[in-house]
N, C-alpha and C positions, 0 to 999 in steps of 0.2 A: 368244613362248615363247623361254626361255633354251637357246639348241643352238649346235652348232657344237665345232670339235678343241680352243678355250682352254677352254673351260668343263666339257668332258669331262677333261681334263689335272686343273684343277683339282676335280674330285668323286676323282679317284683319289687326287689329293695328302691332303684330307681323311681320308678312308678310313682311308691308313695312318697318320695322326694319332691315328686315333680308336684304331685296334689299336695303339699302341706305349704309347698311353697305360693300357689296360686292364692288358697286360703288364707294367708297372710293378707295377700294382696289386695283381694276382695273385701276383707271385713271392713277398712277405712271408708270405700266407697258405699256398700250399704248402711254404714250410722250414718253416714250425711243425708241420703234419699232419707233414711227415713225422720230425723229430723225435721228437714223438710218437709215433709209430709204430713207432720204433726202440726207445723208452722200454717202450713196452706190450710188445713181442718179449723184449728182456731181460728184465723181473720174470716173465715166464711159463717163462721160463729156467731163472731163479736161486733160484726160491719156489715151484716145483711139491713140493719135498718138506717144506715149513716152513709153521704154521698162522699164520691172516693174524692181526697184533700188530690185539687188541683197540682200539675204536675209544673216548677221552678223552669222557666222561662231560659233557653239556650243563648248565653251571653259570648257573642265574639271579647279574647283576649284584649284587642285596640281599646272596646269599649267599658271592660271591665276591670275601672283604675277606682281604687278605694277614693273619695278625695282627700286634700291634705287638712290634714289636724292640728289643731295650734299646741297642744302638749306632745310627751313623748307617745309612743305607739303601746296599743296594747298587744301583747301575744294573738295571735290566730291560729287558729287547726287549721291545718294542710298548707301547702307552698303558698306565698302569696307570689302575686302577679309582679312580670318583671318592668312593669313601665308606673309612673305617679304623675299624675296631672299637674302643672304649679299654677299658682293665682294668676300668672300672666298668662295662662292657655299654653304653655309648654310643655313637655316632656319631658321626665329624668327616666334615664336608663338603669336596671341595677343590672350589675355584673356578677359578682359573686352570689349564687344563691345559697339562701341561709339552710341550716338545719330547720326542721320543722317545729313553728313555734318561736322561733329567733327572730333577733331584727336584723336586717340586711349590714353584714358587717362597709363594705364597699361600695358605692353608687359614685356612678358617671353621669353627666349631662351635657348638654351645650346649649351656651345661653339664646335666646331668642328675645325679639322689642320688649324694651321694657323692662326683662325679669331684675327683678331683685337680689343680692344675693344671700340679704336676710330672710326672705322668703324662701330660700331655697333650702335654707340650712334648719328653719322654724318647719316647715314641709316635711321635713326628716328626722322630725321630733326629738331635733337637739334643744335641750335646755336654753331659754331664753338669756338671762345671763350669758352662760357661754357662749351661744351666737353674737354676742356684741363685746365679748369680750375679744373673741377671734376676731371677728371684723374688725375690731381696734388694732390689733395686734397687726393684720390683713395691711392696712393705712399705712404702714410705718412703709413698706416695700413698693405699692401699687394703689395709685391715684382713683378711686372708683368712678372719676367720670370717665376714666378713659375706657369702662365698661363696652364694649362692642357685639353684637351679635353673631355668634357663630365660636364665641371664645367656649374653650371646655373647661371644666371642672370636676374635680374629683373630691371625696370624702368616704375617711374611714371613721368608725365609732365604736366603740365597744360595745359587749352584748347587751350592755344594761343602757344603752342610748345618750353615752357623752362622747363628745367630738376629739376622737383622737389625735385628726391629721386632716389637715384639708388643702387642695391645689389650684389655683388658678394657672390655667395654660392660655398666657395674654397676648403671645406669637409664638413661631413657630420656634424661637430660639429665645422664647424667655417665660420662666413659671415662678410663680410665688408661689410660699411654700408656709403652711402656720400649723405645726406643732405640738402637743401638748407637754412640758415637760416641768416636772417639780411643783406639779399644781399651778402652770402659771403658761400660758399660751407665748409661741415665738415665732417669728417669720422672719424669714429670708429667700433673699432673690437664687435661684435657679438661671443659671446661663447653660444652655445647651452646644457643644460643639459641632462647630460646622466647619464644612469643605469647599471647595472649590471646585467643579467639575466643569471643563469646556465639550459645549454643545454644538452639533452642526444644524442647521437651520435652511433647510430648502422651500422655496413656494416659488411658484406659477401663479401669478396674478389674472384673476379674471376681473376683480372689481374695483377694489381695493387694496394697499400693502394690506391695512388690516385686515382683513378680511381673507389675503395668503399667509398672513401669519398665526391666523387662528383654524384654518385649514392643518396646516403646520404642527397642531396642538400646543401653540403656544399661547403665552398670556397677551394682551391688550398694552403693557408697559412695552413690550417688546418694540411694536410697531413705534412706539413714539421714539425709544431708543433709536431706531432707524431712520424717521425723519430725522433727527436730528444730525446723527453719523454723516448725513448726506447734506443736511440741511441746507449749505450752503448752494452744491448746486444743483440739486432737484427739488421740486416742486412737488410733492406725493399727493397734491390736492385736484390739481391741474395737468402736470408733464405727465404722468403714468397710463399706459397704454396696454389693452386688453392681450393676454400674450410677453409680457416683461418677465423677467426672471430676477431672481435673487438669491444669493449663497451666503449666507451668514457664518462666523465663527464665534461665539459669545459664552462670556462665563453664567455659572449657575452656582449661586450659595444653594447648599445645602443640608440636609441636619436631619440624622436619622433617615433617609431617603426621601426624606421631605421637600419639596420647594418651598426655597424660602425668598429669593431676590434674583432678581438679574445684576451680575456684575456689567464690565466693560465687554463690550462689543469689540472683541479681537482683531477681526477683518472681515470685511464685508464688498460682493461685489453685486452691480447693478447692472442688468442687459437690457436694452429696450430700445426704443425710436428715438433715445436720444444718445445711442450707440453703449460702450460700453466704458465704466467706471470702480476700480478698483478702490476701497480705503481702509489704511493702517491704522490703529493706535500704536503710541510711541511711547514709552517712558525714558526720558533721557538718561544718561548718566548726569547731570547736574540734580534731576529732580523733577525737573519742565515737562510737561504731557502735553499730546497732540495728535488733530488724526490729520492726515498725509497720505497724499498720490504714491502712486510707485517710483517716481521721482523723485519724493520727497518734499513738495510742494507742500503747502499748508490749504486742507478745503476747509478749516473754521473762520464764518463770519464771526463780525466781535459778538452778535447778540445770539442767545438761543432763538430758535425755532419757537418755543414754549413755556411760558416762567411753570407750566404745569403739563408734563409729558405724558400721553397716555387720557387725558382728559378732553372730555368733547366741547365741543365751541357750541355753545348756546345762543350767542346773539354775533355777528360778522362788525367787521367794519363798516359803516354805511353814510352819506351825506345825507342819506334822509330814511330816518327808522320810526317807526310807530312806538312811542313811548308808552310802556304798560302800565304807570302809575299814573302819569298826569294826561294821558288819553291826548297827543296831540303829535305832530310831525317834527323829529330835529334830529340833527346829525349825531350820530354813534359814534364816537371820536375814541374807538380802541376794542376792544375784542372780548367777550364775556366767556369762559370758563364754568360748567356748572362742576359740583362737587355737592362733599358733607362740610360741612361744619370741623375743621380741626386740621383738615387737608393739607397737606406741608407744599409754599410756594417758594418758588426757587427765584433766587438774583436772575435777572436774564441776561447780565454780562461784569466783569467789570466794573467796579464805581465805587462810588463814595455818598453814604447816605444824607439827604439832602431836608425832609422832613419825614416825620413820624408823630402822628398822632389822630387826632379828628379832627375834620373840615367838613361840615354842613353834610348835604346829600350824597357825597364822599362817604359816611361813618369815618371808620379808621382807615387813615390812609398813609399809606410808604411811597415816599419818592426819593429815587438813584438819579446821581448825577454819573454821566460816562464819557469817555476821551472823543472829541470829536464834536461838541456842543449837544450829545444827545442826551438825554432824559426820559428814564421808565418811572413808570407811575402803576400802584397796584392798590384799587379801594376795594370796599366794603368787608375788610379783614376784620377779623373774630379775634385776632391779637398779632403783636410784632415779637419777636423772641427777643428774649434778655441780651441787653449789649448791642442789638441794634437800634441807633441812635445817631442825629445829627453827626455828622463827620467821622462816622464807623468806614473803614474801609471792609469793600466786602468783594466776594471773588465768584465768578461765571458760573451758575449751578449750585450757589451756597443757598440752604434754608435759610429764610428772613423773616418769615411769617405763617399764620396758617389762615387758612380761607374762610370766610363768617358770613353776615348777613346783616350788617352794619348799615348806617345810614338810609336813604332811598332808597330799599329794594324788595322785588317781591319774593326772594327765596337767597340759597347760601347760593354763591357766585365768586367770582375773582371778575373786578372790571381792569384789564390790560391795559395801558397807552403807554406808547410812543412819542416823543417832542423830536423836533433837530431843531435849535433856535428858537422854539415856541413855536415851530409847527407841528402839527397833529399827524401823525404819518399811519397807513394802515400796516400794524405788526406781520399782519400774514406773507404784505409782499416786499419785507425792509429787504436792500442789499448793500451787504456794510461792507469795508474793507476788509483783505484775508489778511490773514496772520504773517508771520514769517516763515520762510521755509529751513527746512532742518540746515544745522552748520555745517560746512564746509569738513571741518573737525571733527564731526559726527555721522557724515553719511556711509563709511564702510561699517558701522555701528548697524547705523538703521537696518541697512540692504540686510547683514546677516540675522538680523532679529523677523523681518517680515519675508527671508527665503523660503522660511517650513512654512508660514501662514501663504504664504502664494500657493505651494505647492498642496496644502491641501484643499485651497479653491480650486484649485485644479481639478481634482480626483473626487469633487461633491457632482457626480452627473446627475442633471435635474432629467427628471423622468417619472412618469405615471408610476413605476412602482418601489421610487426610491422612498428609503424609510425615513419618514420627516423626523426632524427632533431630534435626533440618536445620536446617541453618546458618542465622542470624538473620545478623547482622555480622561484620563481623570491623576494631574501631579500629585 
C-alpha cells in the first residue's frame, strides 16, 4: 500500500489542482448570472409604470418574401429569406446564400403565365439600364415570345448589384447565355449534348393504349408514336380490347439524364383479339425508311394517322354537328385538334403544296395536293413556315405550320380534312394504299437488322411485376 509524508504531500498537491481548476471554470458562469441580474433589477425599475411593447407576430418562411423593389436592394441584418415574390405572383428561388448583409450573389427561378423577364431582373435590383441592355443583348440568340412557362432561369451579380451573367434554359438541350464582358453585355446560344438510349416499353391495356402507356411512366407523344407505327392496321380507337398487350422497343434523346424526345420506335409488337402483330423500322442501305412485317411487307398507309400526334381530337368528323359560333346544325367535314398556339403540324403525307394563305372563315389556311386524287386541307393556322408555298414539294411528317386561332373560331385548334376527288372523307377511318415491300436485294439485309429486335420482343415478359420503362441499352 501506497503511504508514507511524499505521497501524502503529493494527494494534497492534487487537490489544490483540482480546486484552482474548478474556479477557473466557475468564474465566467457567475459574471453572467450576475449581470443578469443586474439587467432584471433595472427593467423592474424603469417599466413598472409602462405596458410591456407587444411581442412580433410568428411569420411562416412561404409567407415572409420582402416584395420586389424597383432599385437595387439595400443591405439587411441577418440571412434574408430564400424565396422573392415577382409582379406575376411567382417565385424566385435563391440558391447560394449570401454572407450576412450581402446581396444574393446567385438566384434560380422558373418562369410561370405571364412573367416578365424584365421584371424578374428589375425584382433583383439590377440596374434598369442594364436590364435592357442584357435583354437586348438576350434578342440576338432567343426570340422572347417563344417565352413558355415552366422555362428556368438563372443569374449571377456582383456584390454591389450589376448583372454579371444571366441564363435562359429554353429546353432541355438549349440555353441562352448573356454575359458581362469589357463593360458591354454578350450572348450566345448553349447546345447541350445528348444521347440516344433504347427503351423497353411494356403495358396491359385496360382502357386505353394511352392510358397503358402512361401506366408505363411514359409520356402522351408515345401513345400517338404507336397509333401511328400500327396505324395502318389497327384502330387504337375502336379495334383495342380490355386485356391487349404491347412490347415496345424505342429510342430516347437524352441530355444530362434528362428526357428530352422520343426518337424512332425500333419495334414494336401488338397481342390482342385481333391476334398478334409484329412491326420493324428499316433504314435502308439507299437511304429509304419504313416500318414492315416480319416479312418485310410494308404496314404504312400513304397518309398519317395525325398531321398532330399525341394531341386530342376536340370536335370528330360528323354529317351533322352543332356549330359553336353560328348556333345552327351542318356537317363537320374533317377532324378538329385542340392545342396552343405555335404547335408544330405535320404534312399528313406526301404532296405538293397547293394553297397557302387566308380564305374567309378558314383564317390561314394550307392545302396539300397527294398521289391518288387526294387532298389535305389544314385551317385556322397561326402561320405557314418559310418556303412553304404553292408547288413546295413536301414529305410525310414534315413540319408546315403551326397551329393558331385564325378565321371562325372559338379558341387555338387545327381544322383537319380530307378530299379524294372533292369528296370530303372522315380522317380517322381513311384506308389508303400500303406502300411497297422491302427489295428483293434487300431482304437478307432486313431479316439481319430486325433478328436482335425480335429476339428481345421475345425476352420483354409482360407481367404484373415487370419493370415498365427500363433501360434496354444505351450505344
Amino acid at each position: 500500500m501506497l503511504d508514507g509524508p511524499l505521497f501524502e504531500s503529493y494527494r494534497q498537491e492534487a487537490r489544490r489542482e483540482l480546486l484552482r481548476r474548478w474556479t477557473l471554470r466557475l468564474l465566467p458562469v457567475g459574471a453572467v448570472l450576475l449581470v443578469l441580474s443586474a439587467g432584471g433589477l433595472y427593467h423592474l425599475a424603469t417599466s413598472s409604470e409602462e405596458a410591456p411593447e407587444p411581442l412580433l407576430p410568428v411569420v411562416p418562411i412561404s409567407q415572409a418574401v420582402r416584395p420586389p423593389e424597383a432599385g437595387p436592394e439595400e443591405p439587411v441584418e441577418g440571412p434574408e429569406l430564400p424565396t422573392r415574390v415577382l409582379p406575376s405572383g411567382g417565385v424566385l428561388a435563391v440558391v447560394d446564400q449570401p454572407q450576412e448583409g450581402l446581396l444574393h450573389p446567385h438566384v434560380t427561378g422558373e418562369l410561370t403565365r405571364n412573367d416578365r423577364l424584365r421584371d424578374i431582373l428589375l425584382s433583383q435590383g439590377i440596374p434598369k439600364d442594364e436590364t435592357d441592355r442584357a435583354l437586348a443583348a438576350l434578342g440576338k440568340v432567343f426570340d422572347p415570345r417563344k417565352l413558355r412557362p415552366g422555362q428556368r432561369y438563372e443569374l449571377w451579380r456582383s456584390l454591389d448589384g450589376h448583372l454579371d451573367r444571366f441564363l435562359l434554359h429554353a429546353s432541355p438541350v438549349r440555353t441562352a447565355e448573356v454575359v458581362l464582358e469589357g463593360g458591354s453585355y454578350v450572348s450566345r446560344e448553349l447546345q447541350i449534348e445528348t444521347r440516344i438510349e433504347v427503351a423497353r416499353v411494356l403495358g396491359n391495356i385496360e382502357t386505353t393504349v394511352g392510358a397503358a402507356i402512361a401506366a408505363a411512366g411514359e409520356k402522351p407523344r408515345l401513345a400517338a408514336l404507336v397509333a401511328d407505327f400500327f396505324g395502318a392496321e389497327i384502330d387504337f380507337h375502336s379495334q383495342t380490347r380490355k386485356g391487349d398487350q404491347l412490347r415496345i422497343l424505342v429510342e430516347k434523346e437524352m441530355a444530362e439524364g434528362r428526357f428530352v424526345r422520343y426518337g424512332r420506335i425500333l419495334a414494336a409488337e401488338y397481342r390482342g383479339g385481333l391476334g398478334r402483330l409484329r412491326a420493324f423500322s428499316y433504314l435502308s442501305p439507299d437511304g429509304s425508311s419504313g416500318i414492315y412485317d416480319e416479312h418485310g411487307q410494308s404496314l404504312e398507309g400513304q397518309f398519317l394517322r395525325s398531321p398532330m400526334p399525341g394531341h386530342r381530337v376536340t370536335s370528330p368528323f360528323s354529317p351533322r354537328r352543332f356549330h359553336p359560333v353560328f348556333k345552327r346544325y351542318a356537317p363537320h367535314r374533317g377532324v378538329d385538334y385542340g392545342g396552343r398556339i405555335g404547335d408544330a403540324v405535320l404534312a399528313a403525307a406526301d404532296g405538293t403544296v397547293a394553297f397557302a394563305g387566308e380564305k374567309g372563315g378558314n383564317g390561314l389556311l394550307l392545302t396539300i395536293n397527294h398521289p391518288g386524287g387526294y387532298q389535305s386541307l389544314y385551317a385556322h393556322l397561326h402561320r405557314v413556315l418559310p418556303g412553304i408555298k404553292p408547288g413546295t414539294k413536301v414529305k410525310k411528317g414534315q413540319v408546315v405550320a403551326a397551329l393558331g386561332n385564325s378565321g371562325v373560331s372559338t379558341g387555338p385548334h387545327l381544322h383537319y380534312g380530307i378530299t379524294k376527288s372533292g369528296a370530303y372523307l372522315d380522317p380517322q377511318k381513311l384506308k389508303t394504299p400500303r406502300g411497297n415491300p422491302i427489295p428483293r436485294s434487300q431482304m437478307k439485309d432486313y431479316l439481319a437488322t430486325i433478328a436482335p429486335l425480335s429476339r428481345d420482343l421475345d425476352h420483354m415478359a409482360l407481367s404484373e411485376d415487370a419493370l415498365l420503362g427500363d433501360l434496354l441499352l444505351a450505344p
